[in-house]
N, C-alpha and C positions, 0 to 999 in steps of 0.2 A: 455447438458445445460438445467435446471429448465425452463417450460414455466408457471406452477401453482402449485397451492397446492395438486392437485392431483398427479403430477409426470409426465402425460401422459407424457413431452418432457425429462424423464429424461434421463441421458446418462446409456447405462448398467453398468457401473462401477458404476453410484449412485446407483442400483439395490441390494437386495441381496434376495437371494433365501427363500423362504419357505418350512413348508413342502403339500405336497401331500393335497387338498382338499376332504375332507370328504363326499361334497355334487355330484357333480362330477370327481370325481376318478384322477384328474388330476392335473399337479403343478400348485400351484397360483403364479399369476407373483412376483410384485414386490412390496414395502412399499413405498409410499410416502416419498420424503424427510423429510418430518415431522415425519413419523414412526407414522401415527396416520390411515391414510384408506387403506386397503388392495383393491389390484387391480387384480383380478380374471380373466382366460383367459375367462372367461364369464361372461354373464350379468347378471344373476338371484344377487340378493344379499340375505344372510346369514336370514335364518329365525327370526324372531323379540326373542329376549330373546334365540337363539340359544349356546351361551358362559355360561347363567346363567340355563338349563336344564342340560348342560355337568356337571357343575360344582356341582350341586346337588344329579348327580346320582354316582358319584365319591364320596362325601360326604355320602351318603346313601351306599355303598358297604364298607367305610372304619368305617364307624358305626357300620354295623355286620360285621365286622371280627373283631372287638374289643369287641363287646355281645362277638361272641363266643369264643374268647382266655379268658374271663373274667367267663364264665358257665359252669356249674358243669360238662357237655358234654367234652369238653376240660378238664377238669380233667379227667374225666374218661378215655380217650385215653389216654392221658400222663400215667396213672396210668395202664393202661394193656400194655404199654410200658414198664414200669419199670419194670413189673413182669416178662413179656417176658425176660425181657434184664438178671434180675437176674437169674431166672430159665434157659435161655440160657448158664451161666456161671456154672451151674449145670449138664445141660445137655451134654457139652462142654468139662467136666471134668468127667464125665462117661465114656465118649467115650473115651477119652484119660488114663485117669488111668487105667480104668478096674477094674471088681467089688472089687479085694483083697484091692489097693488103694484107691477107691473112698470112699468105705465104711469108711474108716479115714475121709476124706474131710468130709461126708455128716454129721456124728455125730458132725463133729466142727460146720459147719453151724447154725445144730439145734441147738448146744448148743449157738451160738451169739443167734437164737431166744431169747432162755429161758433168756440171760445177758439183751437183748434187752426188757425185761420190765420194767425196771425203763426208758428207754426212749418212749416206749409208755405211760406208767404212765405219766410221763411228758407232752406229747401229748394231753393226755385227761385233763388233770388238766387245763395246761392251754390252751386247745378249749373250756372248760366249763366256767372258770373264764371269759375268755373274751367275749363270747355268753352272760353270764347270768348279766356282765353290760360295754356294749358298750359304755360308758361315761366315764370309766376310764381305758381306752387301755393303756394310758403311761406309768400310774403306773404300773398295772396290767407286763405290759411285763418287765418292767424290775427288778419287782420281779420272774418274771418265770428265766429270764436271770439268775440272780444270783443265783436260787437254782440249777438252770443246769449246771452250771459251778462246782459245789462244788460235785453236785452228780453223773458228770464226772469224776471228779477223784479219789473220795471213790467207783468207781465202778470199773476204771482201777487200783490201787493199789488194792483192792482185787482177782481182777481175776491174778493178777500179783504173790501177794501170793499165791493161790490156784493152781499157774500152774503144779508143781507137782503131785497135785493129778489129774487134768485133764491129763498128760502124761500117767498116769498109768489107771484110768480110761477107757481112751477110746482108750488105746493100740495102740498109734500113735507111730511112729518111733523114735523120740526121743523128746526134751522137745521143740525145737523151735518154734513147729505149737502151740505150748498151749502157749506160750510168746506172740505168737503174736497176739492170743484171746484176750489177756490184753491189746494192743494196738490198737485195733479195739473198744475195749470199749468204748473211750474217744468220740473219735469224731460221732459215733454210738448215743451215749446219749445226748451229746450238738443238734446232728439234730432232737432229738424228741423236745425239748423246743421250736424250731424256728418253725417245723411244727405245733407245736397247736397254737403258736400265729398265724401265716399264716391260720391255718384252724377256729380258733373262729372267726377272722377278715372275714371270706369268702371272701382271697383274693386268688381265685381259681388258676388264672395263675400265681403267684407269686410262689403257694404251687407245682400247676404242673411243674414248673422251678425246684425244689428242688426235686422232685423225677425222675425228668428226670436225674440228678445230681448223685442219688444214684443209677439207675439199670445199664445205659450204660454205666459211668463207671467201673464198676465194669466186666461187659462183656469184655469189652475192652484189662484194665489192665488183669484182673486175667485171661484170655484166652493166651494172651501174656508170660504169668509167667507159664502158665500152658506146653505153646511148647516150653519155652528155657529149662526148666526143670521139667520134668514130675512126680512129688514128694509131699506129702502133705504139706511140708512146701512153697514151690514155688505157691502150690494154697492159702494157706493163706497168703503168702506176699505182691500177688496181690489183694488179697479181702484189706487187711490193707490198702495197700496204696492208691486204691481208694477211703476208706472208706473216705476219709478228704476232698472231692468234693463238699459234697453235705452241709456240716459244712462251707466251705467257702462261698458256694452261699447264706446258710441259713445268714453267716455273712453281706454277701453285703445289702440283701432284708430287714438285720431289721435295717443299720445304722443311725447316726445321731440321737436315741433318747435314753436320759437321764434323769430322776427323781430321785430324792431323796426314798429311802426305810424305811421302819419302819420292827426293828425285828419281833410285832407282824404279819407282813403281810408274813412275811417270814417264819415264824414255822405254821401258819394256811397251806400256802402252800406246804411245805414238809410233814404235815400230809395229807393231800389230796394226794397228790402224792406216800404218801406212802400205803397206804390204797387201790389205783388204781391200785400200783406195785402190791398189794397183790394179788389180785382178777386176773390181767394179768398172772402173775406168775403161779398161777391155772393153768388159761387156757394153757398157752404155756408150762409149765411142763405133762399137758395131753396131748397134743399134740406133745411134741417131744420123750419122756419118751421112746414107743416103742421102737425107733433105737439103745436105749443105752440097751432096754432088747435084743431088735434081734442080739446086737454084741456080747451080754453074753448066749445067750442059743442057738442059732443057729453057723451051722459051718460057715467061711468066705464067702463063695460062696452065702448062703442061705441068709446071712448078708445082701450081698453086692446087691444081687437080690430083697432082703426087701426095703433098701435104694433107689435105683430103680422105685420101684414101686412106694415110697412117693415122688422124682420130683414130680409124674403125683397129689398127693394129694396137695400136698403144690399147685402146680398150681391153683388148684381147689381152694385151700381153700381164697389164696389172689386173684382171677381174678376178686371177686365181692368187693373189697374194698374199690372201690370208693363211693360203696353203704353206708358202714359204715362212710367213711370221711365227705359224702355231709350229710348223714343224722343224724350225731351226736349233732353239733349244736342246730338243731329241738329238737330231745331230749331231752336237756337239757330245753326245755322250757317248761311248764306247763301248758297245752294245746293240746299239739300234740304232745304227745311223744306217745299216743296208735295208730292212723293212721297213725304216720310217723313207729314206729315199724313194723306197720301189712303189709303197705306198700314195708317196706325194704326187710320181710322176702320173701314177694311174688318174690319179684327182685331177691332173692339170689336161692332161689327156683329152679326159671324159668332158671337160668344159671346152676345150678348144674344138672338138667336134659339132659338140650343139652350138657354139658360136658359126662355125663354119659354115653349116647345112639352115643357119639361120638368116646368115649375110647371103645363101645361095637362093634363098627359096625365100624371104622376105624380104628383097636385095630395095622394094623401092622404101619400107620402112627403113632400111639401114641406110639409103642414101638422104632419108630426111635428118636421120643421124651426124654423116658427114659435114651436112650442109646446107642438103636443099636440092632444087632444081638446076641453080647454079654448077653446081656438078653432074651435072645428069648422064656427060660422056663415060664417065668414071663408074657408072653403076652396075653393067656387066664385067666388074672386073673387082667388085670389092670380096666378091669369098677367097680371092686369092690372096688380095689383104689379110683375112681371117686370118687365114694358114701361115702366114708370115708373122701375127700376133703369136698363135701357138708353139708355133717355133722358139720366139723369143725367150716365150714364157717356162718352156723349156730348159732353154738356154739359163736362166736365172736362174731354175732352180736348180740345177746343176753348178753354176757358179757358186752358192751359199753353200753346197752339201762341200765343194774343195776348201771355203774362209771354215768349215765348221771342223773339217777335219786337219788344217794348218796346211795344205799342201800346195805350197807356193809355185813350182814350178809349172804347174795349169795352166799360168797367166798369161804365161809366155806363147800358148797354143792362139789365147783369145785375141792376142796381139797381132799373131800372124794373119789369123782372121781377119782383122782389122786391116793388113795390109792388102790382102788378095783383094775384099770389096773394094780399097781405094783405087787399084788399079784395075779390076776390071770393069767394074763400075761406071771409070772414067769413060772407058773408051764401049759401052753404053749409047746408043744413039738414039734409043726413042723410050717413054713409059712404059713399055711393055716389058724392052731388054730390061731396064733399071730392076724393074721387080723380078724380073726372073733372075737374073743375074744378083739382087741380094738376099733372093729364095734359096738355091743352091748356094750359095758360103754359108747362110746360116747353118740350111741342112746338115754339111759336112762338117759344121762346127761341133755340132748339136751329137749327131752320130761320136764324133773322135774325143769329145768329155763325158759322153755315159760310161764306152769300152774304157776308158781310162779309171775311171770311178769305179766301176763294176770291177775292174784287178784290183785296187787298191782295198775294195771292201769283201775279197775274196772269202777273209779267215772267217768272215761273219756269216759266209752261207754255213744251212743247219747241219752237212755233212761235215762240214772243215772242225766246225764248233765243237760239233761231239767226236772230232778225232785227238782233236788238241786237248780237252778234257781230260778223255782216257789216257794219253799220254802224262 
């Protein structure tokens, strides 16, 4: 029976429990029938503003975990996840194929790189569009939309026609692994349009959603396709049908927005994008090109120990790519595109050493990397890989800083590139020359677009800045 407002006479069944007091370690009794004063087995009462310090340091802990899912940092780990997760689905299919097999797998990969630049072109086109005017996102995205839908499927009906000559090409078993090239295309190119509007927006954890999308998948499935049946066409049905993961998530994160389009916005955009393909194209034909010479001038075995070794480069070459993601944007502004460039290189730098001195000095963990014991010949020779990943990586980011600042005529340097490795390459007679010989073109490549970049971004040293100023 109730004698007050406090409770003190109330029956235990008016009572009901709390939990545990914070201040002495012990249960609080019971609430008032009013449910309004807490009755403590003891007398101190609750510090003055004790509920409103809880409340704002709760408040402050879920504010930085929201910075950090929202900063470039959380990309960056999203983004050495996704490389991990792909290159695990690499390394996962080394081991399991073995080099005669794998060496099929590993040239179709690179050849999705080489397809995969019309969806980084698309990537850059639209992280620059939308970086260079933030006031017209709406529009802007749903012209990218619609040019990536269209050059979705003019890139899978191509590769769909051409699958014949990729069966024969790259001497796969039969035509199904090259069918399904053409199927990976689609959805492959729709995800670079959603990641540049995600990346000009600098909506970090939205973009690190969508590649968390594209690597563990991919591990998942194609690791699965790879032990029910251990075939090249089984590793690319799994890369296929993951590929359409990260396409859906890209679907979710841009809904709900609709403008109207003008043709003219739409042909300015497909020349940009085309123009961006070109220059990507470059790059990622120098850089896969090797493994289609090592499958034609070396025997299988040496092929397949070549392909091998570039797991460990490709890892190298995307581990800094968050560098190029976060720093692309900057780039494109007028401004700071020399500090943010000199800045980037230092980053990519400072990782391709610790990778290098990593593969030299932990070369037998990095060969369980590659593959295993199955490559074992290959293991005094992977830090030279390293160095050839750093290079690359390099090389990329220097490719982004020429699509951020429009200077088309680069492309044509990376072409030439493309041609010296094809012909000296060829005439190439063992694993050794191969890699040395695509060390030096990169080198020289690498060397002849910084001096090229560094004149272009002249006015932006601090002495020119503050002469044109005062002028």
């Amino acid at each position: 029976m109730s004698t007050g407002a406090d409770g003190a006479g109330s029956a235990p069944s008016q009572r009901r429990k709390l939990p545990q007091c914070n201040l002495c370690h012990t249960g609080r009794g019971a609430l008032a029938t009013n449910g309004t004063t807490p009755a403590f087995p003891h007398t101190l009462p609750l510090p003055l503003g004790w509920s409103l310090v809880t409340t704002t340091a709760q408040m402050e802990r879920s504010s930085r975990l929201r910075a950090l899912l929202h900063s470039p940092s959380f990309l960056a780990v999203c983004t050495v996840v996704m490389n991990v997760a792909t290159y695990g689905f690499q390394m996962v299919g080394a081991r399991i194929l073995g080099p005669e097999q794998y060496g099929g797998v590993a040239s179709m990969m690179n050849l999705l790189l080489v397809v995969g630049v019309f969806q980084l072109g698309l990537q850059a086109t639209a992280a620059r569009r939308v970086a260079a005017a933030p006031t017209d996102i709406h529009r802007i995205e749903q012209v990218i939309k619609s040019v990536t839908y269209r050059t979705a499927l003019a890139v899978s009906l191509a590769m769909l026609v051409l699958s014949p000559v990729v069966w024969k090409v790259l001497k796969l078993d039969s035509i199904i692994p090259a069918l399904l090239v053409a199927v990976c295309a689609a959805p492959m190119t729709v995800m670079g349009g959603q990641a540049g509007i995600l990346q000009g927006e600098r909506r970090w954890r939205d973009l690190s959603v969508l590649y968390l999308a594209l690597g563990l998948p991919r591990l998942v499935v194609g690791t699965a396709a790879i032990l029910l049946r251990p075939s090249e066409g089984a590793a690319m049905a799994g890369v296929a049908a993951a590929q359409f993961a990260p396409m859906v998530v890209g679907w979710w994160l841009l809904r709900h927005r609709r403008v109207r389009t003008s043709p003219t916005a739409l042909r300015a955009t497909v020349t940009e994008m085309l123009h961006g393909s070109f220059a990507l194209l470059g790059f990622f034909t120098l850089s896969n090109v090797d493994i289609l010479i090592a499958r034609n001038i070396l025997n299988h075995r040496e092929a397949g120990l070549y392909a091998s070794g570039l797991i460990l480069t490709k890892a190298v070459l995307f581990l800094p790519q968050f560098v190029v993601v976060v720093a692309f944007p900057a780039m494109s502004t007028a401004g700071a595109r020399l500090r943010t460039l000199v800045s980037s290189l230092g980053a990519v730098v400072g990782l391709g050493i610790v990778s290098t001195l990593g593969a030299w000095l932990l070369s037998g963990i990095a060969l369980i990397f590659v593959g295993g014991s199955k490559y074992s010949d290959i293991e005094g020779r992977l830090w030279i890989f390293a160095i050839l990943g750093t290079l690359l990586s390099l090389l990329q980011l220097l490719v982004y800083s020429v699509l951020a600042r429009q200077h088309r005529s680069s492309a044509y340097v990376i072409w030439i590139a493309v041609a010296a490795l094809i012909g000296f390459g060829s005439q190439a007679g063992s694993l050794n020359g191969l890699v040395r010989t695509v060390t030096i073109v990169d080198a020289i490549l690498m060397s002849t677009l910084l001096a090229i970049s560094l004149w272009h971004l002249r006015e932006e040293l601090p002495e020119k800045a503050a002469l044109k100023d005062a002028a």
